[in-house]
Backbone bond lengths (Angstrom), bond angles and torsions (degrees), N, CA, C in turn:
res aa  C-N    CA-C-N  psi(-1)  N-CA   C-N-CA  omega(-1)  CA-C   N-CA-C  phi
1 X - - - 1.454 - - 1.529 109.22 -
2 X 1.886 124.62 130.16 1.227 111.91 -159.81 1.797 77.87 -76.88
3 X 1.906 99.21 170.00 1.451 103.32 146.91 1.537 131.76 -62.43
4 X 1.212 126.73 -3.35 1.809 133.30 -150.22 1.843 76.68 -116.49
5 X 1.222 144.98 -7.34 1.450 154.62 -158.94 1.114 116.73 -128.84
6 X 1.713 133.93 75.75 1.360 108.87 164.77 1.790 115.21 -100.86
7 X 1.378 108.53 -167.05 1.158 129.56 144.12 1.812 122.41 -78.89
8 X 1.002 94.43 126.41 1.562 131.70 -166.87 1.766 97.62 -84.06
9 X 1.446 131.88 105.28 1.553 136.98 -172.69 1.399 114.66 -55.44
10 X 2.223 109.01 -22.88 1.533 113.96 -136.53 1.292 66.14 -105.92
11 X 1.530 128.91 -65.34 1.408 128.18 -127.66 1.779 103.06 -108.48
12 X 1.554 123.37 -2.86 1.341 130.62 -158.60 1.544 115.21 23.63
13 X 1.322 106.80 52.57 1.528 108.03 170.35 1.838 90.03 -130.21
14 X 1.577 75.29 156.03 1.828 96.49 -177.97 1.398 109.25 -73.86
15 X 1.605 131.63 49.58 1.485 128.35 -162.63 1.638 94.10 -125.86
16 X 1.020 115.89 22.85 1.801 120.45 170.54 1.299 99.31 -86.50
17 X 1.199 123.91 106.18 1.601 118.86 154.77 1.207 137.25 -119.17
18 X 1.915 121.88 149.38 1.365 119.45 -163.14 1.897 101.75 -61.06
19 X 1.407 119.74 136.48 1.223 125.14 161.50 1.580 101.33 -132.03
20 X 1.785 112.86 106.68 1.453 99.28 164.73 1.612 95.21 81.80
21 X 1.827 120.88 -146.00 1.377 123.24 -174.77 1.673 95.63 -89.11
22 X 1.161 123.76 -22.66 1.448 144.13 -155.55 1.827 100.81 -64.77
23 X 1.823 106.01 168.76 0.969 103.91 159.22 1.881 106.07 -143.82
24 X 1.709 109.01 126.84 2.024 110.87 -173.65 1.080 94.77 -113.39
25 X 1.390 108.77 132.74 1.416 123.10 -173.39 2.030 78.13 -91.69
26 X 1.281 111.77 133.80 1.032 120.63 168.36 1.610 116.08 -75.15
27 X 1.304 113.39 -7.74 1.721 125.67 -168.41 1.427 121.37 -102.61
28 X 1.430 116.76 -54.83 1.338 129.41 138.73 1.168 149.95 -78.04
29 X 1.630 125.23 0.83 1.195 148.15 -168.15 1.378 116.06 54.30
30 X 1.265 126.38 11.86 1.560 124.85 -176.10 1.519 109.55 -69.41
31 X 1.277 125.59 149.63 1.267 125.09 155.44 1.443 123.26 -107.29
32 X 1.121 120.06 -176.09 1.454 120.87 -162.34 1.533 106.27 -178.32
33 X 1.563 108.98 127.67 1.517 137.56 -156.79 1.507 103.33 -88.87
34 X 1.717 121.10 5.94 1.584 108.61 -167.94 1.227 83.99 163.48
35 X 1.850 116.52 130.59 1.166 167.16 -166.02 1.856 98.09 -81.26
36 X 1.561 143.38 109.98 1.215 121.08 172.94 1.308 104.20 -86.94
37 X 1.401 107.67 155.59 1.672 124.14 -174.81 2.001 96.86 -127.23
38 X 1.473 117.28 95.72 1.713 116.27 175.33 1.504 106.53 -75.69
39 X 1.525 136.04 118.14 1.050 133.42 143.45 1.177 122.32 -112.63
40 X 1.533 106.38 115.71 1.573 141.27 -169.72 1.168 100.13 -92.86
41 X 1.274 130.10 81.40 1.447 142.92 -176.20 1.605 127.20 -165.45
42 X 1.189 129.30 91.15 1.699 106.98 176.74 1.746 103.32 -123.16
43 X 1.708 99.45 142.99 1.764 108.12 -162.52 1.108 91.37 -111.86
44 X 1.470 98.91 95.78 1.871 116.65 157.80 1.528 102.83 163.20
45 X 1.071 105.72 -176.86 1.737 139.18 -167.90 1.868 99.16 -56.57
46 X 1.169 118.23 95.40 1.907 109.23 162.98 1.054 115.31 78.07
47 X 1.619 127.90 34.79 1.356 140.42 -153.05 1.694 97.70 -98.40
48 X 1.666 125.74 -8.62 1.208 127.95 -163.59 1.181 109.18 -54.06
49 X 1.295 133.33 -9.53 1.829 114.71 -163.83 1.866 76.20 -97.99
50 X 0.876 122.70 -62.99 1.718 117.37 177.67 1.455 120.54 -26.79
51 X 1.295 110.51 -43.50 1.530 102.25 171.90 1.864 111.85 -77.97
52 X 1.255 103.19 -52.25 1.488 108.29 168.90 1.640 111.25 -26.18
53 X 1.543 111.40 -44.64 1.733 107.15 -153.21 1.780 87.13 -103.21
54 X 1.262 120.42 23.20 1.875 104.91 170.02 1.480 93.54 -100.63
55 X 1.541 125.15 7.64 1.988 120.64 -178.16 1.615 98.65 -104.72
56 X 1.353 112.05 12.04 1.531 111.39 176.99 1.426 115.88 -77.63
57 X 1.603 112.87 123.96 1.790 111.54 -157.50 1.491 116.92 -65.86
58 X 1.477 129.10 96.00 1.032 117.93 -173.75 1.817 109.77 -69.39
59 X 1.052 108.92 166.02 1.632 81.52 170.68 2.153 111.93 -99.75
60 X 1.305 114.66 71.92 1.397 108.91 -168.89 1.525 79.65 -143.27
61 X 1.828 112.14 149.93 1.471 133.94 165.27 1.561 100.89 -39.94
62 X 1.341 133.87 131.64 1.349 160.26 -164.84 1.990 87.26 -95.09
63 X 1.267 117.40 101.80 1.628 108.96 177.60 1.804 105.45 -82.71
64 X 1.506 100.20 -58.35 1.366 117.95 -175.31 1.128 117.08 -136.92
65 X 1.276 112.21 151.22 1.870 117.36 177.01 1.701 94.05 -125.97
66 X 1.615 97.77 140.15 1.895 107.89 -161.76 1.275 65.49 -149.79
67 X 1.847 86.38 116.20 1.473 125.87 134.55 1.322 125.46 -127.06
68 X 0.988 127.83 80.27 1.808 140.31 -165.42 1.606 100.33 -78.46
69 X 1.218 109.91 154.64 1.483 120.86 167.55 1.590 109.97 -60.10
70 X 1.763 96.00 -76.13 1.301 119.82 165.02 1.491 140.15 -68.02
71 X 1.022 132.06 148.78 1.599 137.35 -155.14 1.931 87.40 -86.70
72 X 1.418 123.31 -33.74 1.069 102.82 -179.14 1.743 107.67 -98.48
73 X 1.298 116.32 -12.89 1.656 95.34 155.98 1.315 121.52 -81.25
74 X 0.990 119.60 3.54 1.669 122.98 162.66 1.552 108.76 -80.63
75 X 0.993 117.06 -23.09 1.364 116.47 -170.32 1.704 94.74 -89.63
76 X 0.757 142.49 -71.27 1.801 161.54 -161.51 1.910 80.09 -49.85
77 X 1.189 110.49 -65.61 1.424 128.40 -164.91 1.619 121.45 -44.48
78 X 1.948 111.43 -40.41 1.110 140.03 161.92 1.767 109.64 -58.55
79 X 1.497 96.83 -61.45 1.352 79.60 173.12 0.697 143.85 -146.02
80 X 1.828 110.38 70.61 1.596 126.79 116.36 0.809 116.34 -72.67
81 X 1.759 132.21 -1.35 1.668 93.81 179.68 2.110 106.57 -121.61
82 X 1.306 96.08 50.14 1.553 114.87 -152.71 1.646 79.58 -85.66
83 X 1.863 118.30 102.71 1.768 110.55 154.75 1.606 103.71 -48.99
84 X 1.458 88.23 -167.69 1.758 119.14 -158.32 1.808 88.42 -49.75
85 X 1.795 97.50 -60.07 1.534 117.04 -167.55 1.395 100.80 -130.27
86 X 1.440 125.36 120.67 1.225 149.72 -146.37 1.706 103.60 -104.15
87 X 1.292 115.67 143.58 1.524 103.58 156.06 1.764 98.82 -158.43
88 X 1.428 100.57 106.71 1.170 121.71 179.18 1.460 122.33 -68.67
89 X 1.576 121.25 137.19 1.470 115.95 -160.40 1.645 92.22 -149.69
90 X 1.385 115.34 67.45 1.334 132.09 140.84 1.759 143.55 -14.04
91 X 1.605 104.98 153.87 1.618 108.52 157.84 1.254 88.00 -94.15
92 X 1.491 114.90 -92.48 1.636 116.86 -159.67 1.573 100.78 -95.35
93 X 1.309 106.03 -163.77 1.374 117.07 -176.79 1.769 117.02 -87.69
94 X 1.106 95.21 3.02 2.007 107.13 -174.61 1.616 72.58 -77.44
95 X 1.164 169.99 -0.44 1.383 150.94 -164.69 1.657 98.56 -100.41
96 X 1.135 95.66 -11.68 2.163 100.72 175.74 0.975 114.44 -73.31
97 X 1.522 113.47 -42.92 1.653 114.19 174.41 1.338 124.56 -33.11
98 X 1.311 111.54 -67.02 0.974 117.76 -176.17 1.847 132.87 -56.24
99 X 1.182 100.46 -21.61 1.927 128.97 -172.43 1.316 78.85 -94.04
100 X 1.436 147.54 -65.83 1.383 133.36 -147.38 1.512 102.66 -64.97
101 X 1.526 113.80 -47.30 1.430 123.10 -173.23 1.064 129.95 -54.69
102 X 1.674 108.25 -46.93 1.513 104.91 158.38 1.260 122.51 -69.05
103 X 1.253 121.40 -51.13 1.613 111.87 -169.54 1.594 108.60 -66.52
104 X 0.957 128.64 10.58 1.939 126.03 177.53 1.723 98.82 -116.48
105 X 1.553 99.85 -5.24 1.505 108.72 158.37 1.383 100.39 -56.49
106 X 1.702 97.53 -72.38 1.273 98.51 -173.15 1.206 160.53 -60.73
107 X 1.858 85.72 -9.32 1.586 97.97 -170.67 1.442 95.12 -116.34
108 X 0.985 117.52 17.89 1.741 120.97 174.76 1.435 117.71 68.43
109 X 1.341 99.92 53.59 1.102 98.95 178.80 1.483 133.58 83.20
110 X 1.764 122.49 -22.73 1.321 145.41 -142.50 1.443 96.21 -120.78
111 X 1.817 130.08 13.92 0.893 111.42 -177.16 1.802 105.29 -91.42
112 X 1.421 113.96 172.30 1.460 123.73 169.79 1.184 126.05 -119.00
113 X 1.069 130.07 165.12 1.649 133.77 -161.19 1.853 105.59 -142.09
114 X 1.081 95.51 144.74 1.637 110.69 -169.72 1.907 89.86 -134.48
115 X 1.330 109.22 90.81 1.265 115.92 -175.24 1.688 103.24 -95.05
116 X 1.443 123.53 118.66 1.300 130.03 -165.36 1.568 99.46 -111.41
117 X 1.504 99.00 119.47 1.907 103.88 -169.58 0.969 105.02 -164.00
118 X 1.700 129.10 142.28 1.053 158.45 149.99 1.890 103.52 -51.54
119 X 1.158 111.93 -51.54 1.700 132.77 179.00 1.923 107.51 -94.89
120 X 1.222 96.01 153.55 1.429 102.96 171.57 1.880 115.33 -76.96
121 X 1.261 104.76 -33.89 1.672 106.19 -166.27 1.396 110.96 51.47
122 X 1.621 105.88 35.87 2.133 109.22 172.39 1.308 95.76 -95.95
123 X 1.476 147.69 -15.15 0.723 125.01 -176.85 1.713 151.59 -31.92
124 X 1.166 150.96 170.64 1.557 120.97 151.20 1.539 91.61 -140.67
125 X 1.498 101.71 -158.42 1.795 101.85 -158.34 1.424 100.99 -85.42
126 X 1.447 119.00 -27.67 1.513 118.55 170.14 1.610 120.27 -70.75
127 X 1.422 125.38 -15.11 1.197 116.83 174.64 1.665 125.49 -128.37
128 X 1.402 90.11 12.64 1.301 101.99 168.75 1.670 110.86 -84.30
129 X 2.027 93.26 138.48 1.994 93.10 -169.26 1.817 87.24 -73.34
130 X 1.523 129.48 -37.57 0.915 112.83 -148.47 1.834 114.94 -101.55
131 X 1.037 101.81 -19.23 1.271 116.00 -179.65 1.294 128.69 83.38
132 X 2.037 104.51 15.46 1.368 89.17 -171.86 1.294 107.17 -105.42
133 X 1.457 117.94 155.21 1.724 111.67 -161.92 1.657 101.86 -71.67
134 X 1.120 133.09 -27.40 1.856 108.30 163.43 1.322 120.65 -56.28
135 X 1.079 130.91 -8.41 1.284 105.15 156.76 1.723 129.53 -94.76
136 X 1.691 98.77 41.95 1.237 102.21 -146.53 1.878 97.29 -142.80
137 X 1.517 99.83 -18.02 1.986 83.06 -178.46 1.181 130.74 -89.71
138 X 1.595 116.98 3.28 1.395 92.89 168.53 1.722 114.99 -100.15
139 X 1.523 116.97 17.03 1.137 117.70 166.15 1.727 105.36 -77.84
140 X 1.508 104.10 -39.82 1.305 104.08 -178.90 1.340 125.40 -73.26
141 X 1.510 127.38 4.06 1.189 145.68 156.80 1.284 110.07 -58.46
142 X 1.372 115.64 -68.48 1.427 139.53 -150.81 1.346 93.53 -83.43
143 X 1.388 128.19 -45.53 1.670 128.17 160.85 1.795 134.74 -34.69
144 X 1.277 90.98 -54.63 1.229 113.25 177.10 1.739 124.42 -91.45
145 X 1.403 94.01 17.87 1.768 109.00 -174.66 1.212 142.48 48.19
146 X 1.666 105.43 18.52 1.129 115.13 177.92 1.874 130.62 -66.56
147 X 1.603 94.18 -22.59 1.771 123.55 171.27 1.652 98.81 -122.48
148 X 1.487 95.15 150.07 1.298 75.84 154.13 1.676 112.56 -108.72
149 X 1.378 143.77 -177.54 1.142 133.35 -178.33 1.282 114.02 -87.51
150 X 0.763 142.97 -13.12 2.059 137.40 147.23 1.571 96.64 -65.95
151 X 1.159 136.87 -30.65 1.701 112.06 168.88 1.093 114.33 -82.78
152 X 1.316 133.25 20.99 1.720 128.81 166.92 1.705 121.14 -134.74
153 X 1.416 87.32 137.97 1.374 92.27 -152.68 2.355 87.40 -109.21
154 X 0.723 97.22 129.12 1.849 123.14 159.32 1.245 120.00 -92.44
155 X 1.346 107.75 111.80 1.639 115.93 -152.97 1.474 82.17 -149.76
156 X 2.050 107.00 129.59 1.425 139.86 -170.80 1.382 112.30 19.75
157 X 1.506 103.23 68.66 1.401 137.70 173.39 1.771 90.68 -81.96
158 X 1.511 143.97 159.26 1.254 130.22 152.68 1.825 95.90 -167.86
159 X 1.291 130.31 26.26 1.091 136.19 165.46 1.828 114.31 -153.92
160 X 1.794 91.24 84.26 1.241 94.07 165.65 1.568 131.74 -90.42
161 X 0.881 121.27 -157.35 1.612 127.86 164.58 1.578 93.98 -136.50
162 X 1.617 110.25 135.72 1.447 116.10 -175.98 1.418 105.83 -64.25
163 X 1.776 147.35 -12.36 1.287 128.75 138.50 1.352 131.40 -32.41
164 X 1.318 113.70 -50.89 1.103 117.21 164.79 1.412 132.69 -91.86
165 X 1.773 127.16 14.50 1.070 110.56 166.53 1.945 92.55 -98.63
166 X 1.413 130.29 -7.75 1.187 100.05 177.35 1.637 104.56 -100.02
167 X 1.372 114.41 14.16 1.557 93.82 146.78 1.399 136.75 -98.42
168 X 1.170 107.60 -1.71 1.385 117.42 171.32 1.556 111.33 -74.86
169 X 1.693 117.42 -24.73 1.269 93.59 -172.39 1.732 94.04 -106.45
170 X 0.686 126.97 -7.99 1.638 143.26 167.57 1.816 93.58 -42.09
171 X 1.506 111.61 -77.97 1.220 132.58 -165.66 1.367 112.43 -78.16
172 X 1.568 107.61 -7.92 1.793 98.64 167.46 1.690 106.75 88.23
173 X 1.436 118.20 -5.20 1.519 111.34 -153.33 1.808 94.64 -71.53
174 X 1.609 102.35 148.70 1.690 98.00 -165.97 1.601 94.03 -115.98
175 X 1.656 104.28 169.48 1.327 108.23 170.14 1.415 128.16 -102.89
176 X 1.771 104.19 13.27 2.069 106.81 -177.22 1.203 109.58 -106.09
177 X 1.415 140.85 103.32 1.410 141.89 176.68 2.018 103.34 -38.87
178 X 1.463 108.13 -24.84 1.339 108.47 179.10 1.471 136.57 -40.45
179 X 1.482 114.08 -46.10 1.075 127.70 169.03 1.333 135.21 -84.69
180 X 1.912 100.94 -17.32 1.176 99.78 158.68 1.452 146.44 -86.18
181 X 1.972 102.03 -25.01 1.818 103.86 165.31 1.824 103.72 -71.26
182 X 0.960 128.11 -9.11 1.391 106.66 164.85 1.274 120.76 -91.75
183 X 1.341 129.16 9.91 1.735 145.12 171.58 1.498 102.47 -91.05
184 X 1.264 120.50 -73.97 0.823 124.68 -155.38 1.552 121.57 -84.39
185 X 1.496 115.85 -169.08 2.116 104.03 174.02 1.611 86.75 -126.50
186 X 1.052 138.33 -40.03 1.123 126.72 -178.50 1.526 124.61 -115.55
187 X 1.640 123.20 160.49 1.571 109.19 -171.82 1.336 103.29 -146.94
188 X 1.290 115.49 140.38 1.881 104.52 171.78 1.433 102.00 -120.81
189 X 1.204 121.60 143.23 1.293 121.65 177.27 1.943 94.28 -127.99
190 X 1.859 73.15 132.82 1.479 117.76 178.01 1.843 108.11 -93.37
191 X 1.223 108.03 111.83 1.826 95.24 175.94 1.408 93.30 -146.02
192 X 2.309 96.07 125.67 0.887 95.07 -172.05 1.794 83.04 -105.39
193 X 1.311 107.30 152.16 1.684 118.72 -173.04 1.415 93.50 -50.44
194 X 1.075 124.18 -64.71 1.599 123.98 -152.19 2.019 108.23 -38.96
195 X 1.540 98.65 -18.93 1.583 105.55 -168.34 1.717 92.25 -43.55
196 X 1.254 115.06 -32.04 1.599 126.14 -157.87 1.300 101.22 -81.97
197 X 1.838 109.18 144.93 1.528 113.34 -167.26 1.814 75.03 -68.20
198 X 1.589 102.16 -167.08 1.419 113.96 -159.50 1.396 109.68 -90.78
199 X 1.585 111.21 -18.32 1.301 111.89 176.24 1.211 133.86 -70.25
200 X 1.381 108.39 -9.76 1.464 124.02 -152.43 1.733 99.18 -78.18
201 X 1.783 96.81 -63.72 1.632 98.27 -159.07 2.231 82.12 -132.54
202 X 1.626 91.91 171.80 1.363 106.85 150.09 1.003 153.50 -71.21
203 X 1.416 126.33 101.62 1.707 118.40 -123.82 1.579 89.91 -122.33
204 X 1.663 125.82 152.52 1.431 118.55 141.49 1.259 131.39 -53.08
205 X 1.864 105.31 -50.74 1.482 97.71 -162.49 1.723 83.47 -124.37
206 X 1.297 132.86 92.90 1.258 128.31 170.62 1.364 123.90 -58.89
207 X 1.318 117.83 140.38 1.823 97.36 179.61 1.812 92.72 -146.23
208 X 1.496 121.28 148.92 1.065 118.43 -150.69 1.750 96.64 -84.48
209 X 1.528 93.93 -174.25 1.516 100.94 166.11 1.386 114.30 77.81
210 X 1.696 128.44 6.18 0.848 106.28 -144.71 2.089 110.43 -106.52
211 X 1.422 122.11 -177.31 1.787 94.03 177.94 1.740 110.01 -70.91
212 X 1.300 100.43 167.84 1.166 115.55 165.47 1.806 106.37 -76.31
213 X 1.781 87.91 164.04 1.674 108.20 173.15 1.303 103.32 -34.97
214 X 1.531 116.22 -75.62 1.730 138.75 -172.13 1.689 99.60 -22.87
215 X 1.507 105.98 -53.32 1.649 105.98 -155.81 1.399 99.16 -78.49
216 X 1.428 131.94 -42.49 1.347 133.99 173.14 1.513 109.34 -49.79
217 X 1.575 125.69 -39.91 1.301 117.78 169.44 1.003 113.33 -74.11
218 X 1.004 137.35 -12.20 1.354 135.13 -172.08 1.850 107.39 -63.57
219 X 1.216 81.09 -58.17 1.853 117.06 -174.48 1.378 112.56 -64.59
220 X 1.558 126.07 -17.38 1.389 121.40 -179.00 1.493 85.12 -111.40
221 X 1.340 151.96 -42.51 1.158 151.00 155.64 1.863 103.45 -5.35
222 X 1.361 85.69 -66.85 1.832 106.24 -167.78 1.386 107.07 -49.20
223 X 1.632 120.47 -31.64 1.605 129.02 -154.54 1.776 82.98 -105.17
224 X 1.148 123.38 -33.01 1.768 100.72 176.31 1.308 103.17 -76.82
225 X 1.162 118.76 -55.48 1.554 100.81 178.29 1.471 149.83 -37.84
226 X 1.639 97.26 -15.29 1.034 114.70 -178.45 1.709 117.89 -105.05
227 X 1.275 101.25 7.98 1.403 114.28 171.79 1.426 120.77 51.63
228 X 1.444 107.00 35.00 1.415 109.97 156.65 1.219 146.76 -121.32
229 X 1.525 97.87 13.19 1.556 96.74 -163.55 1.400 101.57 -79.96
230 X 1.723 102.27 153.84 1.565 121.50 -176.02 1.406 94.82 -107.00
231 X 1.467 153.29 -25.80 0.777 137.47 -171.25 2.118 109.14 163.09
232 X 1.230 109.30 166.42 1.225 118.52 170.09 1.436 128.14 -158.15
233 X 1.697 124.77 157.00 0.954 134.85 -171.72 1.667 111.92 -143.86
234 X 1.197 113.03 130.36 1.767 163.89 147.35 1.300 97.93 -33.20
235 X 1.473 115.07 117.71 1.992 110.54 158.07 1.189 96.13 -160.26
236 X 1.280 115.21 171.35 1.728 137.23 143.72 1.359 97.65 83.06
237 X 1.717 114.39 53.02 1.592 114.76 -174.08 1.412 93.71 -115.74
238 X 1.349 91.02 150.41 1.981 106.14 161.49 1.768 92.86 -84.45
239 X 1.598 103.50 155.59 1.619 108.57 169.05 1.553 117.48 -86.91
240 X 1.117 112.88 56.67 1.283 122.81 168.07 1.624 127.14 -93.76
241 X 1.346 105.26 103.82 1.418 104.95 -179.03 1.631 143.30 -40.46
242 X 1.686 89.83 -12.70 1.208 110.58 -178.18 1.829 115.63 -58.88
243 X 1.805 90.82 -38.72 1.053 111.75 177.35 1.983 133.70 -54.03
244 X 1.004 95.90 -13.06 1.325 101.88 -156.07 1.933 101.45 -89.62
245 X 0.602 97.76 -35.86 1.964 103.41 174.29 1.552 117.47 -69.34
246 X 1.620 99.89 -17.82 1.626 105.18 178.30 1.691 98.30 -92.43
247 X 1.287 100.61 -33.92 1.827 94.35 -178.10 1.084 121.48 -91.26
248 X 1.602 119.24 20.35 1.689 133.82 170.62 1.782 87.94 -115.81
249 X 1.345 123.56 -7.95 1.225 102.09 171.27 1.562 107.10 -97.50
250 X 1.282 118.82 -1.54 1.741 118.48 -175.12 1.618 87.84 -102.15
251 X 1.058 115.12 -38.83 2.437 88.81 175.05 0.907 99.02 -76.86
252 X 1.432 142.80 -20.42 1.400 139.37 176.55 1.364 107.50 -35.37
253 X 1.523 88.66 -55.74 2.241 107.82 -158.75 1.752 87.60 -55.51
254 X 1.537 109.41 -51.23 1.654 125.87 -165.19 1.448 94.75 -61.50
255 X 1.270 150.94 -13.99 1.263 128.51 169.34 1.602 108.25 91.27
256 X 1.709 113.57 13.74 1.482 132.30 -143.81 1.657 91.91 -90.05
């Protein structure tokens, strides 16, 4: 499927096209603020309800659907096929890799990340208890130099593994998106559902304590306003339909 070609949500015809960051369905005249990217993939142990919940109908032009064998042709795969402005709709969070990589293509490197998690994802293969690579990509971000780690901010993280709480303070990584849209020119925000206490939405790996909807809008509110976002991505959902009106209200906040 080219990128300048999507699928259209209203009319399921391929008459969505890139104009600008935008997407015009040439068929229905709708427009649309961000290109969807489906990756039907999660790398680890029983991840199936995660892949199941990335076929949940967002309402945005369908660009590409990525199902890779490999965790690193999923990554290469993501992003080449990254529209103008991206909004990624995941199994696990290894589906960031790929969106971060290209767009810090694009922005030379200088882009930032607002990684939204219940979990750190610092893990690596030596200090992970479980071994499964989601708990493992945004170390591999920050590894592979696509961020650097003072441009990423970890926001309502509350179940680490002490590997990863002494790399966070090792590496400086902070928890106020504040200091970083005024650093940086561009931002992608990563939100994996679970950031949400359990009541909120349908989660894979629920973990308590966590903010409400309100405060998460609040916080992507803050990142449109500031006129930088490069793009975003969706993970760590149960396929519950319930879900889907709360996560048209979080691109909502994004201006998506």
């Amino acid at each position: 499927m080219s990128l300048l070609r999507a699928r259209c949500p209203d009319c399921r015809t391929l008459t969505a096209v890139a104009v600008d960051d935008l997407y015009e369905c040439h068929s229905c005249g709708r427009t649309f603020a961000a290109g969807l990217i489906r990756v039907a993939r999660a790398w680890g142990d029983g991840g199936e309800a995660m892949v199941e919940a990335a076929a949940l109908p967002l309402d945005y032009p369908e660009v590409a659907l990525v199902e890779e064998d490999t965790l690193a042709m999923q990554t290469l795969a993501v992003a080449s096929d990254l529209p103008a402005r991206p909004l990624v709709l995941g199994g696990c969070c290894c589906s960031h890799i790929g969106a971060v990589e290209g767009l810090a293509a694009r922005h030379d490197h200088h882009l930032g990340v607002i990684w939204l998690d219940a979990h750190g994802d610092l893990n690596t293969p030596e200090t992970s208890p479980s071994g499964n690579e989601w708990g493992m990509p945004l170390r591999m971000i920050i590894d592979r130099g696509a961020v650097d780690p003072a441009n990423v901010v970890l926001w309502g993280a509350r179940n680490l593994d002490p590997p990863e709480v002494e790399y966070i303070a090792a590496m400086g990584i902070g928890d106020d998106p504040g200091p970083l849209l005024e650093r940086v020119d561009a931002v992608y925000v990563a939100l994996d559902a679970d950031v949400f206490d359990p009541d909120e939405l349908a989660v894979f790996m629920p973990e308590p304590n966590g903010p409400a909807l309100a405060d998460v809008e609040k916080l992507l509110t803050r990142v449109r306003e500031s006129g930088k976002l490069a793009g975003a991505g969706l993970t760590g959902l149960a396929p519950d339909p319930a879900n889907v009106e709360k996560l048209q209200r979080l691109t909502a906040a994004l201006g998506l």
